[in-house]
PyMOL commands that place a pseudoatom at each C-alpha (Angstrom):
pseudoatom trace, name=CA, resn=UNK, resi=1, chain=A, elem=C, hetatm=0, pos=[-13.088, 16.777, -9.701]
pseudoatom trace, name=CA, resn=UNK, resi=2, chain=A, elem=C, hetatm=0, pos=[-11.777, 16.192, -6.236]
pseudoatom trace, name=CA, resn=UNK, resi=3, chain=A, elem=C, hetatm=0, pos=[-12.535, 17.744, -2.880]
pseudoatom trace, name=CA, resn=UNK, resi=4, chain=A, elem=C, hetatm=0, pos=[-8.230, 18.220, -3.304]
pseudoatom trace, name=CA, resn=UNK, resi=5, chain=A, elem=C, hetatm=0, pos=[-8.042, 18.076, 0.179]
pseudoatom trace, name=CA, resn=UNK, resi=6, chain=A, elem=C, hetatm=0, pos=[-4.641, 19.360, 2.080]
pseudoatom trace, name=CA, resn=UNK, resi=7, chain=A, elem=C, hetatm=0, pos=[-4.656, 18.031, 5.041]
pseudoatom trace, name=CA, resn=UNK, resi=8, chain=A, elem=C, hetatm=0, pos=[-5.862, 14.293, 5.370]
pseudoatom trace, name=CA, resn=UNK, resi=9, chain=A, elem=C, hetatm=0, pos=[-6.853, 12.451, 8.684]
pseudoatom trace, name=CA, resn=UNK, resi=10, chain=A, elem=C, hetatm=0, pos=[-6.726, 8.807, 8.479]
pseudoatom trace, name=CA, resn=UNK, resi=11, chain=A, elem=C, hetatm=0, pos=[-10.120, 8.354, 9.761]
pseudoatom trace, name=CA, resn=UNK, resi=12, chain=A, elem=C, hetatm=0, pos=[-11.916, 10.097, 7.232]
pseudoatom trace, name=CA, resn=UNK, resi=13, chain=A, elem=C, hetatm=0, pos=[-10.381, 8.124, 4.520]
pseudoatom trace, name=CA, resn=UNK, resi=14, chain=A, elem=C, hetatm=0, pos=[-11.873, 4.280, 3.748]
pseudoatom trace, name=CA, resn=UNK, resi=15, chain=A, elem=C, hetatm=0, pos=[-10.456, 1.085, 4.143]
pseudoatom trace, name=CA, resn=UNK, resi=16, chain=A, elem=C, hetatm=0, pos=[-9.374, -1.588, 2.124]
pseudoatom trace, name=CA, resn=UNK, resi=17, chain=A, elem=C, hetatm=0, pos=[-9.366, -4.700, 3.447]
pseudoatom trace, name=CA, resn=UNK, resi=18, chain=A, elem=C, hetatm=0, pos=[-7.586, -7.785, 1.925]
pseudoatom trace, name=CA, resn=UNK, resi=19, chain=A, elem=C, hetatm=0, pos=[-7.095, -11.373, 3.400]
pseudoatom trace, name=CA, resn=UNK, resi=20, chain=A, elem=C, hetatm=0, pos=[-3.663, -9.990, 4.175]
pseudoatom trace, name=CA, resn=UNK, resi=21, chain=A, elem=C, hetatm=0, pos=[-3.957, -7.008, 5.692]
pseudoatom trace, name=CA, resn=UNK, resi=22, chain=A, elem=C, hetatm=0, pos=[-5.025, -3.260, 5.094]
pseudoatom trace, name=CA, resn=UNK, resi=23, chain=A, elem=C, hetatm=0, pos=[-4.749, -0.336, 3.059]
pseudoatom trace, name=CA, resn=UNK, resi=24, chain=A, elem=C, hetatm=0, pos=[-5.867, 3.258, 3.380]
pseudoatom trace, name=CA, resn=UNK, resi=25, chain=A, elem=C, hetatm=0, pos=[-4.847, 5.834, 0.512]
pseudoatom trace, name=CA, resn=UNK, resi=26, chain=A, elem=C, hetatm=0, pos=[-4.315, 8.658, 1.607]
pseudoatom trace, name=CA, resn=UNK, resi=27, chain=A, elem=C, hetatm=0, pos=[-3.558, 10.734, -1.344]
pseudoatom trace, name=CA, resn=UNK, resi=28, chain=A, elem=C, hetatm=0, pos=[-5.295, 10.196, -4.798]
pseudoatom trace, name=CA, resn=UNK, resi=29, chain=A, elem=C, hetatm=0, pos=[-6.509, 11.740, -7.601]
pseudoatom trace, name=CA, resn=UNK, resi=30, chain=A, elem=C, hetatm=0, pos=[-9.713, 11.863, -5.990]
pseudoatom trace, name=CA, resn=UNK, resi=31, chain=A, elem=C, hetatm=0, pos=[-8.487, 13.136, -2.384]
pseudoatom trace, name=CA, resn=UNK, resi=32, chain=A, elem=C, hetatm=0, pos=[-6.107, 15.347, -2.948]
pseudoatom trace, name=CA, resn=UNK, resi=33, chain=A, elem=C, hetatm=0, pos=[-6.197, 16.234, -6.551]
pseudoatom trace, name=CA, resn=UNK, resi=34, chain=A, elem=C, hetatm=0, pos=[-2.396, 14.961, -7.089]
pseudoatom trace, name=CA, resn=UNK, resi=35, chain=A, elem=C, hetatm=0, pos=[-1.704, 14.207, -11.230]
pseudoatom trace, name=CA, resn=UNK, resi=36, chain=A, elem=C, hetatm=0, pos=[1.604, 12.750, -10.102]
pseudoatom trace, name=CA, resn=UNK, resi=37, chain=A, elem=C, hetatm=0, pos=[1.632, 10.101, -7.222]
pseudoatom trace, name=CA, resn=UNK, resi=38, chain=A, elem=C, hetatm=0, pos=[-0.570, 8.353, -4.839]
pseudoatom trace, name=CA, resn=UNK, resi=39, chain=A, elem=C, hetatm=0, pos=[0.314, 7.220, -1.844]
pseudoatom trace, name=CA, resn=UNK, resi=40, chain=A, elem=C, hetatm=0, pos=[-0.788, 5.309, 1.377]
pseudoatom trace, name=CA, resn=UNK, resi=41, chain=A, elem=C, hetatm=0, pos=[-0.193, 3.375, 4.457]
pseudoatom trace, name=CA, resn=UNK, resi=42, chain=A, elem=C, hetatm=0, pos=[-0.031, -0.067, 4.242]
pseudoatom trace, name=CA, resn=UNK, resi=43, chain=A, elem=C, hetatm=0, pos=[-0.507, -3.067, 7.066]
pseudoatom trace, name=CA, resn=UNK, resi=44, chain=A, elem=C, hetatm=0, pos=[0.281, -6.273, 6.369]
pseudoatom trace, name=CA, resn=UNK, resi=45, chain=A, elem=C, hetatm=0, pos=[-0.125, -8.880, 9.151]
pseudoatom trace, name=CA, resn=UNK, resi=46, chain=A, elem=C, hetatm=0, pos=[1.924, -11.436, 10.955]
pseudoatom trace, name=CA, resn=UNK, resi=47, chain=A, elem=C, hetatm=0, pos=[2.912, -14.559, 8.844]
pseudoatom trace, name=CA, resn=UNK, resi=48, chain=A, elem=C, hetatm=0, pos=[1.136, -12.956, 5.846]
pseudoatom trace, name=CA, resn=UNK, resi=49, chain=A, elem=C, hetatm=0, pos=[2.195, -10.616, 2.412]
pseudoatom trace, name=CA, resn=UNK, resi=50, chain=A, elem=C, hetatm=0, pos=[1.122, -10.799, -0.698]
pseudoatom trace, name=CA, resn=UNK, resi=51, chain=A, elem=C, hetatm=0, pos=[1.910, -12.707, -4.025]
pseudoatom trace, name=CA, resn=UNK, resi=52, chain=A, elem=C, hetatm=0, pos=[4.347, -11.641, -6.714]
pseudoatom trace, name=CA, resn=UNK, resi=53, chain=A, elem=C, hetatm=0, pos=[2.587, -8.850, -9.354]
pseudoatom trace, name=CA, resn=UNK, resi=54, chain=A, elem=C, hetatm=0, pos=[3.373, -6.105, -11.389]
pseudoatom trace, name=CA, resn=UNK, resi=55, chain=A, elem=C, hetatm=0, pos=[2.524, -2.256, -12.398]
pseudoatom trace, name=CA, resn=UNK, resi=56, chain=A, elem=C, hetatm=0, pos=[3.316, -2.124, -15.886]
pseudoatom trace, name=CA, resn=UNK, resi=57, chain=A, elem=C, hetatm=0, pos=[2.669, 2.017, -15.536]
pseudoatom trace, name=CA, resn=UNK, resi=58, chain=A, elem=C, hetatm=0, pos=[3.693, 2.835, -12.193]
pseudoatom trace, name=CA, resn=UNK, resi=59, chain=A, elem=C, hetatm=0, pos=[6.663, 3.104, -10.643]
pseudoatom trace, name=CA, resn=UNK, resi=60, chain=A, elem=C, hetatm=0, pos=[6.541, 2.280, -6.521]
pseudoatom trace, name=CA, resn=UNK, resi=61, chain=A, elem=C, hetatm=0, pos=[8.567, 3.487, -3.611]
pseudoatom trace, name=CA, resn=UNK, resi=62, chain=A, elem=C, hetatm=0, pos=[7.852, 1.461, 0.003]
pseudoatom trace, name=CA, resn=UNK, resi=63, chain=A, elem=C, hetatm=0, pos=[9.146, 3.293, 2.999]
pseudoatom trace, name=CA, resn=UNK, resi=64, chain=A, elem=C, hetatm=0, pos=[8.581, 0.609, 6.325]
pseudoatom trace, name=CA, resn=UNK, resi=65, chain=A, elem=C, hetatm=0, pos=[7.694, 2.512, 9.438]
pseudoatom trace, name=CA, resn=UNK, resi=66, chain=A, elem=C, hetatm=0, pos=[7.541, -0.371, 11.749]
pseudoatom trace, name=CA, resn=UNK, resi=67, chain=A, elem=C, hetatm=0, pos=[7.817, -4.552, 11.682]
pseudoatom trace, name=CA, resn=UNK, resi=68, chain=A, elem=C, hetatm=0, pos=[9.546, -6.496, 10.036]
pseudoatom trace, name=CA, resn=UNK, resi=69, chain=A, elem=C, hetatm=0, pos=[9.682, -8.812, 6.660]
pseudoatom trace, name=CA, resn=UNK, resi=70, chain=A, elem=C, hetatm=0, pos=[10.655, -9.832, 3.462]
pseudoatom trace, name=CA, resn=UNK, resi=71, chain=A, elem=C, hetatm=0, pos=[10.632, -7.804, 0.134]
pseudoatom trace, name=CA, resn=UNK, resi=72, chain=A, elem=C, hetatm=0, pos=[10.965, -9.523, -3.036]
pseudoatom trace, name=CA, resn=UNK, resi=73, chain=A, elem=C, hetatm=0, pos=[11.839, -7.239, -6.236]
pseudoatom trace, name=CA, resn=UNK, resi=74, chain=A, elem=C, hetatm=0, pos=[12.336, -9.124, -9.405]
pseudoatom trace, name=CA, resn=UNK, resi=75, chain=A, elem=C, hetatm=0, pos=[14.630, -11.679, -8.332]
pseudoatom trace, name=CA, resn=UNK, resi=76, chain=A, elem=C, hetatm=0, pos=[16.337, -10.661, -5.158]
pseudoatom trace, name=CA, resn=UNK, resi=77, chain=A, elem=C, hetatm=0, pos=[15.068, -11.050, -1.781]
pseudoatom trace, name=CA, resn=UNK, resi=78, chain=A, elem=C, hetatm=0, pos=[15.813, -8.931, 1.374]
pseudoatom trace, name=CA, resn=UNK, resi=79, chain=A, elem=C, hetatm=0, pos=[14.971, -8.327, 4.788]
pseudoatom trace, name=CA, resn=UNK, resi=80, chain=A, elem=C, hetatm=0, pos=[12.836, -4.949, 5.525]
pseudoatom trace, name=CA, resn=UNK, resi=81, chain=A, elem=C, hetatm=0, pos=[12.699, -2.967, 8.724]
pseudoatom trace, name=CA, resn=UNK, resi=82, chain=A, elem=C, hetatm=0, pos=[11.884, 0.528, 9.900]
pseudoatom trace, name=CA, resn=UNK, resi=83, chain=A, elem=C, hetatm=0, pos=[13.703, 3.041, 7.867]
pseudoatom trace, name=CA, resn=UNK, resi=84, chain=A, elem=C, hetatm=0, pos=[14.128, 0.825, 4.818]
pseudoatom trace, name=CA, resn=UNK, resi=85, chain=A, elem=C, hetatm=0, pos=[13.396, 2.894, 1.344]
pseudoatom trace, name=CA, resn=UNK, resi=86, chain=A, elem=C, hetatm=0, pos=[12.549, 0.203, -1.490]
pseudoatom trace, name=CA, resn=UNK, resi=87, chain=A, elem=C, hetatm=0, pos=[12.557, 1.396, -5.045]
pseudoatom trace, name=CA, resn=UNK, resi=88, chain=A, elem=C, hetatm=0, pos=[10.283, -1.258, -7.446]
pseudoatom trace, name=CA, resn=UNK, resi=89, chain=A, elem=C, hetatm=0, pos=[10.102, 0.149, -11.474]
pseudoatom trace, name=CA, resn=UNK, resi=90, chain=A, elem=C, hetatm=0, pos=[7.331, -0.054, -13.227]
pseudoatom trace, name=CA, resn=UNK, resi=91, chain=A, elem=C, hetatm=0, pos=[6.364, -3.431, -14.827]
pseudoatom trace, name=CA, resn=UNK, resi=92, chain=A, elem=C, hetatm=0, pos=[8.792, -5.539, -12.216]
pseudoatom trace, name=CA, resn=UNK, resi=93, chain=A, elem=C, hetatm=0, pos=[7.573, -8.235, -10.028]
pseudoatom trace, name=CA, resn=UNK, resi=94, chain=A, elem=C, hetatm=0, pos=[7.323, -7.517, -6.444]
pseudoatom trace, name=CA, resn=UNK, resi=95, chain=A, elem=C, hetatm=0, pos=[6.367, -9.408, -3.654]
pseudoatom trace, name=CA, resn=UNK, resi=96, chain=A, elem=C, hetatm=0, pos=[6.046, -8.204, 0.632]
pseudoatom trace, name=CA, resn=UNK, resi=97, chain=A, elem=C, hetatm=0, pos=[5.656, -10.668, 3.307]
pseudoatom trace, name=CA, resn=UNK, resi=98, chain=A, elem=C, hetatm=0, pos=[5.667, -10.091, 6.961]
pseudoatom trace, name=CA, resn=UNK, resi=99, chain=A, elem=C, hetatm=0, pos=[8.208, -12.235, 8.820]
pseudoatom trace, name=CA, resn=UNK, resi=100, chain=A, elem=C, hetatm=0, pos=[7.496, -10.784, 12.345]
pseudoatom trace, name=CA, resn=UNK, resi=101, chain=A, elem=C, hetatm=0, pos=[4.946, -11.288, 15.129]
pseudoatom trace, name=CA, resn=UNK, resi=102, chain=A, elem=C, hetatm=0, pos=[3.558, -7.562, 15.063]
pseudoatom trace, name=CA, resn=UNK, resi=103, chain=A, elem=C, hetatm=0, pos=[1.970, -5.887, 11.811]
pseudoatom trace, name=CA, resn=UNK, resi=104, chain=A, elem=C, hetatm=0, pos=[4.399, -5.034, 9.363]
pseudoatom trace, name=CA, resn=UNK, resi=105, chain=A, elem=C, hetatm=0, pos=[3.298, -1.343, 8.240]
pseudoatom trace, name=CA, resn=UNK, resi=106, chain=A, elem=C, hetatm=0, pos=[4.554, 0.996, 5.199]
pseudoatom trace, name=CA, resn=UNK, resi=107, chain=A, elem=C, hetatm=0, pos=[4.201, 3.980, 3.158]
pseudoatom trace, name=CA, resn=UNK, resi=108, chain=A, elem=C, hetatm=0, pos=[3.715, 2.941, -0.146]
pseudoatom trace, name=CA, resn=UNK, resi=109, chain=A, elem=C, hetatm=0, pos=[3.457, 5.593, -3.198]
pseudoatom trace, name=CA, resn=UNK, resi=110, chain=A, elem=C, hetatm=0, pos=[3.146, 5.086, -6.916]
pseudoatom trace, name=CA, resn=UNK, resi=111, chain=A, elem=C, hetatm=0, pos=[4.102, 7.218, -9.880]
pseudoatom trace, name=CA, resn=UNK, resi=112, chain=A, elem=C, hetatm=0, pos=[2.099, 8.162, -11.616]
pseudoatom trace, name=CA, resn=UNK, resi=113, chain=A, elem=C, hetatm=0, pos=[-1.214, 6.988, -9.385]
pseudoatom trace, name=CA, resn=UNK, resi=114, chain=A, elem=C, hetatm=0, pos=[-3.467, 4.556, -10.639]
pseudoatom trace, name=CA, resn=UNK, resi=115, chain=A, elem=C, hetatm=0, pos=[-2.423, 1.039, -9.261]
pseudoatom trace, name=CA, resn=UNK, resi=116, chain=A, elem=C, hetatm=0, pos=[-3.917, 1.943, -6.236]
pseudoatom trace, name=CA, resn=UNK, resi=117, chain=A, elem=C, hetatm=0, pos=[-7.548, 2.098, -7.889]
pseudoatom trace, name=CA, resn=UNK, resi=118, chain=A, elem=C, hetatm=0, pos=[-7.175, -0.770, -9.261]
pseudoatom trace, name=CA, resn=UNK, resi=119, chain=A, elem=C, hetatm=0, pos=[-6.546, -2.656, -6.045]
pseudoatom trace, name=CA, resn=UNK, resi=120, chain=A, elem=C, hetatm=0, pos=[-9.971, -0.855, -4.766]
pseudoatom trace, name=CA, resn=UNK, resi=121, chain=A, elem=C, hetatm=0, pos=[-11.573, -3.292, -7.113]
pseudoatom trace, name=CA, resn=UNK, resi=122, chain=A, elem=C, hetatm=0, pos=[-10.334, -6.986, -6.756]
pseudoatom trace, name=CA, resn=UNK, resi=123, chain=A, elem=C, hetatm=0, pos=[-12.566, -9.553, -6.249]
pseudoatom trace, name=CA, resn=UNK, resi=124, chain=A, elem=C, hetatm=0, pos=[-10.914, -9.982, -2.425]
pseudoatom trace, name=CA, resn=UNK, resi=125, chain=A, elem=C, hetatm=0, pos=[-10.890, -6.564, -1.464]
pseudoatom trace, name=CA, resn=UNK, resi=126, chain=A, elem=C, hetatm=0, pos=[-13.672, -5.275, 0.256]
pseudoatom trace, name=CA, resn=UNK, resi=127, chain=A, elem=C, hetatm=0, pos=[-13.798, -1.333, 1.028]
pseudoatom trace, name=CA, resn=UNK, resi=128, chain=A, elem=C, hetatm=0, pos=[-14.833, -0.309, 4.314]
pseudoatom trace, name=CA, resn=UNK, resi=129, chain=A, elem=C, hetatm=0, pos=[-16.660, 3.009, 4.869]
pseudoatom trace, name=CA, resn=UNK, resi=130, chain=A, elem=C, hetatm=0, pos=[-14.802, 6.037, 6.696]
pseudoatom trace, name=CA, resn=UNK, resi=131, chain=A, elem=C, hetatm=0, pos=[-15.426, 5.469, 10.316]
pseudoatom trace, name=CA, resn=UNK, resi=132, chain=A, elem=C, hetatm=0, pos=[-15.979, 1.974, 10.457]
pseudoatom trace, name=CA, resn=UNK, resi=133, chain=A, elem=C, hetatm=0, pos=[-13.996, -0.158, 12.074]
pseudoatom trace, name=CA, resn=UNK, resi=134, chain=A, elem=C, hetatm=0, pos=[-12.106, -2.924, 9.726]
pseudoatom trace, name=CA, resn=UNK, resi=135, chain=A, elem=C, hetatm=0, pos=[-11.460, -6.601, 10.408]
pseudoatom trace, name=CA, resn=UNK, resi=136, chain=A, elem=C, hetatm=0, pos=[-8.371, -6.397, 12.705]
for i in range(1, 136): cmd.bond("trace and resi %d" % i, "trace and resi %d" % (i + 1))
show_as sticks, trace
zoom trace
């Protein structure tokens, strides 16, 4: 069962590191208790993203709080920037790369959660302790 925490500093919640940038959930099954959505900041870094995959179960909403880049969602492409809301169904390819010269940062939530464990557990990712400091 989870600690279901309420209120959730970023510091006391791990890392995930990946060759293109960072991720730190901040609400899971396992933090907060939520049955219905996780959800999480995401950094991606200058002149990277990452490629084109799926969620067959989840549904994903992307809300970009600062930078800029490039969203892919099946077959269209768009500039992102701050304030831009991106809805990606379940099952649809997706890709986000950063076009800009600062990090390109987002909330990202799925429904229902479960993509974001499986991300915890790639081959590239490698999970940094709360605390510690990560790569960039």
């Amino acid at each position: 069962m989870a600690d279901e925490q309420r209120f959730i500093r970023p510091s006391e919640i791990e890392t995930l590191e990946l060759d293109w940038g960072t991720i730190k959930w901040l609400s899971t099954p396992e933090t907060t208790g939520s049955e219905t959505f996780s959800a999480g900041i995401v950094v991606v870094e200058p002149g990277k993203g990452h490629e084109r995959h799926t969620h067959p179960d989840s549904e994903e909403v992307l809300f970009v709080l600062s930078g800029r880049g490039v969203q892919m969602i099946d077959d269209e492409e768009r500039e992102i920037r701050p304030g831009d809301m991106l809805h990606i169904p379940a099952g649809v390819e997706h890709s986000t790369t950063n076009t800009s010269w600062e990090p390109l940062r987002f909330l990202a939530m799925y429904g229902p959660p479960g993509p974001e464990a499986e991300i915890r557990h790639l081959a590239e990712c490698t999970v940094v302790p709360p605390g510690e400091r990560t790569q960039g």
